[in-house]
Backbone bond lengths (Angstrom), bond angles and torsions (degrees), N, CA, C in turn:
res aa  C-N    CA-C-N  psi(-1)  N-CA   C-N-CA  omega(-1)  CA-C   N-CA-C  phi
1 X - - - 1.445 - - 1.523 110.54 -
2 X 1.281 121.09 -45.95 1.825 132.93 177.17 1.390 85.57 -60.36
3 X 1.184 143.01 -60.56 1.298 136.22 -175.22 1.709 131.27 -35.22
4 X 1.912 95.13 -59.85 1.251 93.44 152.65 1.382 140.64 -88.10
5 X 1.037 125.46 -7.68 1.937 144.33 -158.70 2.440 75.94 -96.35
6 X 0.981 131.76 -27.85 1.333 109.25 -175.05 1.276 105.15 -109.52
7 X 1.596 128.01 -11.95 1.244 129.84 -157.36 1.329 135.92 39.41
8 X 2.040 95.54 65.46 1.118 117.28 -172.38 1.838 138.32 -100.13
9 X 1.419 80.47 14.87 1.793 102.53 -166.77 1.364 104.97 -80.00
10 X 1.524 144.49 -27.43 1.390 132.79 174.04 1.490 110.28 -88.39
11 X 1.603 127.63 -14.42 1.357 108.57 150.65 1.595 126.84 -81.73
12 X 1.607 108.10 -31.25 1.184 77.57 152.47 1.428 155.39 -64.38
13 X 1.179 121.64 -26.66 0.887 152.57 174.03 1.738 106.56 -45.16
14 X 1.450 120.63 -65.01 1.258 141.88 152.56 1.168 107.49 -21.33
15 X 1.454 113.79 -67.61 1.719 127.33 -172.58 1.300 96.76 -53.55
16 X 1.478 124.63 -64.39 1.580 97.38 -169.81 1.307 109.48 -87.02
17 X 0.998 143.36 -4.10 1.774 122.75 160.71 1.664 104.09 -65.01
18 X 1.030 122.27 -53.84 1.611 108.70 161.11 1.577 125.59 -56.52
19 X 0.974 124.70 -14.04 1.891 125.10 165.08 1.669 89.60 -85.71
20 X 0.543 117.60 -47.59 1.782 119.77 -178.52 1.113 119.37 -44.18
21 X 1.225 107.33 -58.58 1.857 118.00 -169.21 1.534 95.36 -94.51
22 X 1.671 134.83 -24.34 1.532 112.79 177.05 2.003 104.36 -71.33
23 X 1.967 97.95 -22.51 1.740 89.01 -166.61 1.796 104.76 -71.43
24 X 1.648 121.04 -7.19 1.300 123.52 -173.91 1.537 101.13 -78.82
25 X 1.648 126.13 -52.38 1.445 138.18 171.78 1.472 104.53 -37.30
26 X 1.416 112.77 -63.67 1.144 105.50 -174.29 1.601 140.73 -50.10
27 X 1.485 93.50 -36.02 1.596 115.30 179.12 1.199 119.23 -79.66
28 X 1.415 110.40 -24.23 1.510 114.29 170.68 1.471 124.54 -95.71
29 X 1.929 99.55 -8.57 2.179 92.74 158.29 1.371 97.60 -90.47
30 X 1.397 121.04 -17.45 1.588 97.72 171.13 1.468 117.12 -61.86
31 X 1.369 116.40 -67.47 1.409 112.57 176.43 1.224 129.24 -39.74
32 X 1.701 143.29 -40.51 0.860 155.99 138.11 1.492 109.86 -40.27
33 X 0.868 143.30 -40.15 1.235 114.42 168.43 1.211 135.09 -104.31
34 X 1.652 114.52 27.79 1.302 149.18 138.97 1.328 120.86 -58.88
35 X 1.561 87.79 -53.35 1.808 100.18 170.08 1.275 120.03 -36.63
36 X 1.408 119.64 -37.90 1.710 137.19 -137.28 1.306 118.23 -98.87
37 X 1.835 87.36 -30.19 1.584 101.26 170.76 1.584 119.81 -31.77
38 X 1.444 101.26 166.13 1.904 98.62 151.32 1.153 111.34 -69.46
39 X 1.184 131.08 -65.50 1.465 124.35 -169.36 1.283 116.05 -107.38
40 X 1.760 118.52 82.20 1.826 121.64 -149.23 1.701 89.31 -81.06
41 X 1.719 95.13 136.13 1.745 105.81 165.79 1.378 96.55 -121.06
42 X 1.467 105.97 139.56 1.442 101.70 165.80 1.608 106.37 -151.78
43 X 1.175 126.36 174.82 1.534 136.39 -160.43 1.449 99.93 -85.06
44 X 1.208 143.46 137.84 0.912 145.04 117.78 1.764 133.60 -88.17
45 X 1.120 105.68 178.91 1.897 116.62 -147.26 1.507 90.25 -154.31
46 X 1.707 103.25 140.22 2.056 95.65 172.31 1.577 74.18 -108.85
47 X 1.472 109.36 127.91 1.696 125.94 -172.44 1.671 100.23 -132.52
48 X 1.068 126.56 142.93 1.207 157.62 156.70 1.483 96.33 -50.47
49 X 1.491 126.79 77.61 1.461 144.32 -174.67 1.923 97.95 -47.50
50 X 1.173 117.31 -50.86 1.616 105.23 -176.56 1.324 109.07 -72.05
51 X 1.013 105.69 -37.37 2.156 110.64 -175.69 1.691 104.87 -41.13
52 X 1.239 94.58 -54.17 1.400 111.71 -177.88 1.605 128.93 -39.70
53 X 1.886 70.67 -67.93 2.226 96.41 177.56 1.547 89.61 -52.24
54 X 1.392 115.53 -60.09 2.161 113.16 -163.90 1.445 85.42 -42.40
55 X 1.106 104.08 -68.23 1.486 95.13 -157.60 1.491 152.89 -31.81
56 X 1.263 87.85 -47.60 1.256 118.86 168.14 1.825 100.66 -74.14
57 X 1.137 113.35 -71.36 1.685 116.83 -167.67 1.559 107.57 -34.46
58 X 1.791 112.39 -21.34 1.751 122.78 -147.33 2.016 78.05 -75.34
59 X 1.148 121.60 -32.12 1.777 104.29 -167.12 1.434 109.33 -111.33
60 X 1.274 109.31 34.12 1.475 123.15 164.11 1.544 126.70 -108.75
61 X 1.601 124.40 132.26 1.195 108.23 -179.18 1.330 132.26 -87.92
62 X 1.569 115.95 36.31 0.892 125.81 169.21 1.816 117.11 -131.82
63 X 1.166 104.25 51.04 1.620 118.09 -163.69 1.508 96.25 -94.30
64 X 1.548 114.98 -19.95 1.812 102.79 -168.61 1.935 87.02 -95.13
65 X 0.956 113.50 25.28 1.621 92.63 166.50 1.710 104.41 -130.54
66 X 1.321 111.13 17.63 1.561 85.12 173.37 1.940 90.45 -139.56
67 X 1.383 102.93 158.90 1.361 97.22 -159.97 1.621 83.69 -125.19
68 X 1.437 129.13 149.26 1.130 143.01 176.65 1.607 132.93 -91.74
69 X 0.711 148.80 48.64 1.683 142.41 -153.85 1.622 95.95 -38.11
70 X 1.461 106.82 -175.55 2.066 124.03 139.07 1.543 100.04 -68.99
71 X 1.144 101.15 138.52 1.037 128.85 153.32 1.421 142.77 -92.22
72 X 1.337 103.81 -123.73 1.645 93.65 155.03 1.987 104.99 -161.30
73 X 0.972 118.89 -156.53 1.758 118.13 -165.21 1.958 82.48 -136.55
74 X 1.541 82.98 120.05 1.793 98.69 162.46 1.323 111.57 -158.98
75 X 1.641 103.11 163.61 1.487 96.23 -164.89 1.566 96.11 -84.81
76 X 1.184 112.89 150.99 1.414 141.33 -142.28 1.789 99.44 -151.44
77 X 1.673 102.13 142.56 1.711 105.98 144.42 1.704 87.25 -111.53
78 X 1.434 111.24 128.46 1.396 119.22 -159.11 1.566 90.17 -86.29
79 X 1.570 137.47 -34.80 0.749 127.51 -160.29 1.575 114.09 -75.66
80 X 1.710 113.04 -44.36 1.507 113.72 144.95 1.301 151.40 -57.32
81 X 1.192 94.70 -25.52 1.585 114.85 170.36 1.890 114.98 -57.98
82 X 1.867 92.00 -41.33 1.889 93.55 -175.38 1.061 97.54 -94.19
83 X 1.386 137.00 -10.58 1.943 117.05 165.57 1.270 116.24 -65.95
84 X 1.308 119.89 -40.83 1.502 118.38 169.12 1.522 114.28 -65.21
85 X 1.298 131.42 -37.71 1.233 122.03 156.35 0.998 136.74 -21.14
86 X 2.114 84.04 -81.45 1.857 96.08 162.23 1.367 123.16 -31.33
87 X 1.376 113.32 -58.59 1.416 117.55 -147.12 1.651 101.74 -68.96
88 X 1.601 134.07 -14.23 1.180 149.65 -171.79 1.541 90.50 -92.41
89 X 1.420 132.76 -57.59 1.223 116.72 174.15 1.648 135.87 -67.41
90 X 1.433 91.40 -23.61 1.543 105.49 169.87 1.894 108.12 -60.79
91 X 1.389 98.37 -48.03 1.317 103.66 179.34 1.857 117.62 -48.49
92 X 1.150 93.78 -61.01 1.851 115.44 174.46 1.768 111.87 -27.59
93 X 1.834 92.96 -55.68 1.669 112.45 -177.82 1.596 98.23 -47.82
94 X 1.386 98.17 -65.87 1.682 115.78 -137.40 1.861 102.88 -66.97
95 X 1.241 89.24 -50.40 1.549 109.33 164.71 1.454 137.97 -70.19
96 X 1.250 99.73 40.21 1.579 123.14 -169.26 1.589 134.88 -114.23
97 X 1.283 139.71 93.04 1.361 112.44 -168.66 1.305 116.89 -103.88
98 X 1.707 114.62 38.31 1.161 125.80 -157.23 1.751 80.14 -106.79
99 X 1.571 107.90 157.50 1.768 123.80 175.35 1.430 102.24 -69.95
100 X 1.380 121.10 -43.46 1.191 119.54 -178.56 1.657 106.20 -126.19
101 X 1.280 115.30 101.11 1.619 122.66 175.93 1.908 95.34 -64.57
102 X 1.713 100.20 139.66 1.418 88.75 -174.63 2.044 75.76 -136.31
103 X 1.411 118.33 158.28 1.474 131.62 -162.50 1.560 77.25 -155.92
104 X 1.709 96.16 129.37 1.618 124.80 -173.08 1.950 91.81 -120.28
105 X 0.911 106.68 146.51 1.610 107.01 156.91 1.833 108.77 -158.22
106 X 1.726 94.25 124.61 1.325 92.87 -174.96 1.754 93.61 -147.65
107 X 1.471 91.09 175.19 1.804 105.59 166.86 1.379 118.64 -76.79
108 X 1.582 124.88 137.88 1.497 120.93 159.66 1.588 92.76 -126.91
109 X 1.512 81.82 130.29 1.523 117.73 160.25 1.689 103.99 47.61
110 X 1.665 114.26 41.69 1.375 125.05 164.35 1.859 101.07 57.53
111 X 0.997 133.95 18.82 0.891 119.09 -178.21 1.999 112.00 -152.07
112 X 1.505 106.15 2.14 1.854 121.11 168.22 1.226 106.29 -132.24
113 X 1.294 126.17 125.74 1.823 128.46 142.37 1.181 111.11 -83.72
114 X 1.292 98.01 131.03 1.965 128.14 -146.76 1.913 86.91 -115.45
115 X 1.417 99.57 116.13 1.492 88.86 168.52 1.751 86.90 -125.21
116 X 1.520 90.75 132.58 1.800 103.63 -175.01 1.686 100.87 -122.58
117 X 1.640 102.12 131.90 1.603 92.74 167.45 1.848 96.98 -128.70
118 X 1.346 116.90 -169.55 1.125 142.62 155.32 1.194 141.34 -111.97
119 X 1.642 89.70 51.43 1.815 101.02 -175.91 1.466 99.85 -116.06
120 X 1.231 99.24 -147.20 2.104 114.28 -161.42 1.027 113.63 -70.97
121 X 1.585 116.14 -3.70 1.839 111.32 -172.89 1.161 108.84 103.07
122 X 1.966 111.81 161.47 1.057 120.70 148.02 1.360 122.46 -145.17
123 X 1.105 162.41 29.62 1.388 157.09 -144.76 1.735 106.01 -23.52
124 X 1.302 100.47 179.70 1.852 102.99 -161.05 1.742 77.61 -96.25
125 X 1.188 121.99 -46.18 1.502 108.46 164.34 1.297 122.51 15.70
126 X 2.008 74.97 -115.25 1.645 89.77 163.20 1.064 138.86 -70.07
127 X 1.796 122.74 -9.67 1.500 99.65 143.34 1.392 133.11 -45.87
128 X 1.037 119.90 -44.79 1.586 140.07 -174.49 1.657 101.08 -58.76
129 X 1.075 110.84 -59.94 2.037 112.40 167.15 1.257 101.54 -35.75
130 X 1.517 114.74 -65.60 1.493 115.72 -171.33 1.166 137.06 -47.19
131 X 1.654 110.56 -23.65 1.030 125.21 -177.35 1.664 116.02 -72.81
132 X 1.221 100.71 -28.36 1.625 120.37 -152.84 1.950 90.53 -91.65
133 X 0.976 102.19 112.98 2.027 115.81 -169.62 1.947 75.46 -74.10
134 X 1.361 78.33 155.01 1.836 110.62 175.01 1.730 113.75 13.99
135 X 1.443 102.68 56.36 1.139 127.19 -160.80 1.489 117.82 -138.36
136 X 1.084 119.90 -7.65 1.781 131.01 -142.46 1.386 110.16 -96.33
137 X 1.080 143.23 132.58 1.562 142.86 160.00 1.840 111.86 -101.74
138 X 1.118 98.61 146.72 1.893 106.75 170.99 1.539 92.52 -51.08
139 X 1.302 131.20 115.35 1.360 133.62 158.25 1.476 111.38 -112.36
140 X 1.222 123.30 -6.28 1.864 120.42 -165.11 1.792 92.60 -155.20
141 X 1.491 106.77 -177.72 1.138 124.59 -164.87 1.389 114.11 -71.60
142 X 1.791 96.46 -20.03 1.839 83.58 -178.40 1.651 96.80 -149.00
143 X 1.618 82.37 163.19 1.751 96.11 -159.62 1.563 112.54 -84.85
144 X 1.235 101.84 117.67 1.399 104.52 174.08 1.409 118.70 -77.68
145 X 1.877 111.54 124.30 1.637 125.00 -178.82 1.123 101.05 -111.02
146 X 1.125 134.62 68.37 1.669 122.00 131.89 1.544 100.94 -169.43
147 X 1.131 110.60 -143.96 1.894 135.84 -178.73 1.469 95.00 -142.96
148 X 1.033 116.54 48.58 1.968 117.82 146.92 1.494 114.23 -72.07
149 X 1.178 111.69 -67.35 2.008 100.25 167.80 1.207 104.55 -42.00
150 X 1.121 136.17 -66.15 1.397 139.75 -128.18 1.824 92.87 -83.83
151 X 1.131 123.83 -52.85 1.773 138.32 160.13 1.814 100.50 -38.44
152 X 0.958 134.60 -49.79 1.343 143.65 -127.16 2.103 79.21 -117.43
153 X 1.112 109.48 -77.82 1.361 95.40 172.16 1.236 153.60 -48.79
154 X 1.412 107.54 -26.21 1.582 129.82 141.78 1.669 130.88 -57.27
155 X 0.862 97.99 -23.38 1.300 117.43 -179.21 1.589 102.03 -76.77
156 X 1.182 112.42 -59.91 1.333 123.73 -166.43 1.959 101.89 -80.33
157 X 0.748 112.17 -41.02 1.763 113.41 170.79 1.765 103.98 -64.80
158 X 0.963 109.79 -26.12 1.807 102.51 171.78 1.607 100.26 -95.78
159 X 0.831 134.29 5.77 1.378 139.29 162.35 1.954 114.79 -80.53
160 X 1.139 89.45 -40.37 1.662 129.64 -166.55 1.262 136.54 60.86
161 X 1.437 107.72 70.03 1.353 134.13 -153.69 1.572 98.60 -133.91
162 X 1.389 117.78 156.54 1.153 115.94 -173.28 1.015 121.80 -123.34
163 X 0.978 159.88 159.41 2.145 149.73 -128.60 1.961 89.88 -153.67
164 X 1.092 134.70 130.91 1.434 154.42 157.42 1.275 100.52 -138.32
165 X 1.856 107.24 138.77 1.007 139.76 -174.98 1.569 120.10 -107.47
166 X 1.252 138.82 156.63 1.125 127.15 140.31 1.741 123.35 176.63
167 X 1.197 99.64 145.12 1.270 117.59 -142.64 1.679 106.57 -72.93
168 X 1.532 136.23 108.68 1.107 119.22 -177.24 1.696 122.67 -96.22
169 X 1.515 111.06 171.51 1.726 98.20 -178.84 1.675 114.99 -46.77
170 X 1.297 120.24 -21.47 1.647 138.40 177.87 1.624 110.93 -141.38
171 X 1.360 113.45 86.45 1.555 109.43 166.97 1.321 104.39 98.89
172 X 1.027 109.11 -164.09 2.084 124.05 -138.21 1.734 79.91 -137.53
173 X 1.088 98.32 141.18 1.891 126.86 142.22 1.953 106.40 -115.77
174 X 1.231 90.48 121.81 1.347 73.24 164.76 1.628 91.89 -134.96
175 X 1.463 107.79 139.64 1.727 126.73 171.38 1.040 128.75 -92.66
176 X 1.486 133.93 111.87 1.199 130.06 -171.12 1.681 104.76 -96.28
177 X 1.421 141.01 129.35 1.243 138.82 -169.68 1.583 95.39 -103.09
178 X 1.502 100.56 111.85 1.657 92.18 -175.69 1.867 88.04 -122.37
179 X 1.192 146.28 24.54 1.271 144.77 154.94 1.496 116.56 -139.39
């Protein structure tokens, strides 16, 4: 009744999408900085790998540019597993001089998740620079600001999966070998 007599249902509402999205922040500097340890342990889950990516992508405002295939179910820390994602799709967006950046993610040959965009490229190169923290030289047209590869690739090598790059006439494939 206080609810309706003050017309209090769209802040609440607010309130918990903000308890929501700080309890996602939180869980993922925890995990990550589990990661970081010397000897990182972390949980894994055999998860429905697209359920996940949707999932996560569903409270992002950039969900109408990347399209999801099936995937496949592996054990996963889901919460590390989609920062490195992200950070590969974040890349795709940001790194784009297309009107509409579009990010594909699918299976090849049951055994790589293929994340494909249509931005500026990458060669395994400069992936490989990227990887390497406070290490980096100008190798391509645009300057890379942070350790998102380098976060995102670690992640996935403690998973034990393997990251290939390569540079297309428009945009990046990059293959993750998770079998």
């Amino acid at each position: 009744k206080v609810i309706d007599d003050y017309n209090l249902s769209l802040s609440l509402k607010l309130l918990q999408e903000g308890l929501n999205h700080s309890q996602k922040v939180y869980k993922g500097v925890y995990e990550f900085t589990n990661l970081v340890k010397r000897k990182p342990e972390f949980k894994v889950e055999f998860l429905d790998v697209a359920k996940v990516l949707r999932e996560h992508l569903s409270a992002t405002s950039y969900k109408d540019k990347v399209s999801v295939a099936d995937l496949c179910d592996l054990n996963i820390n889901s919460t590390l597993f989609t920062i490195a994602i992200d950070n590969f799709i974040k890349n795709g967006i940001k790194y784009n001089k297309n009107f509409s950046p579009k990010i594909e993610l699918f299976m090849n040959n049951n055994s790589e998740i293929v994340i494909k965009d249509n931005g500026v490229g990458m060669t395994q190169m400069e992936y490989d620079m990227q990887c390497m923290p406070y290490m980096r030289e100008e190798v391509s047209d645009h300057k890379p600001q942070g350790l998102g590869i380098n976060i995102a690739n670690s992640i996935l090598e403690e998973h034990g999966f393997k990251v290939s790059v390569e540079k297309l006439d428009c945009g990046t494939e990059i293959r993750i070998r998770v079998k």
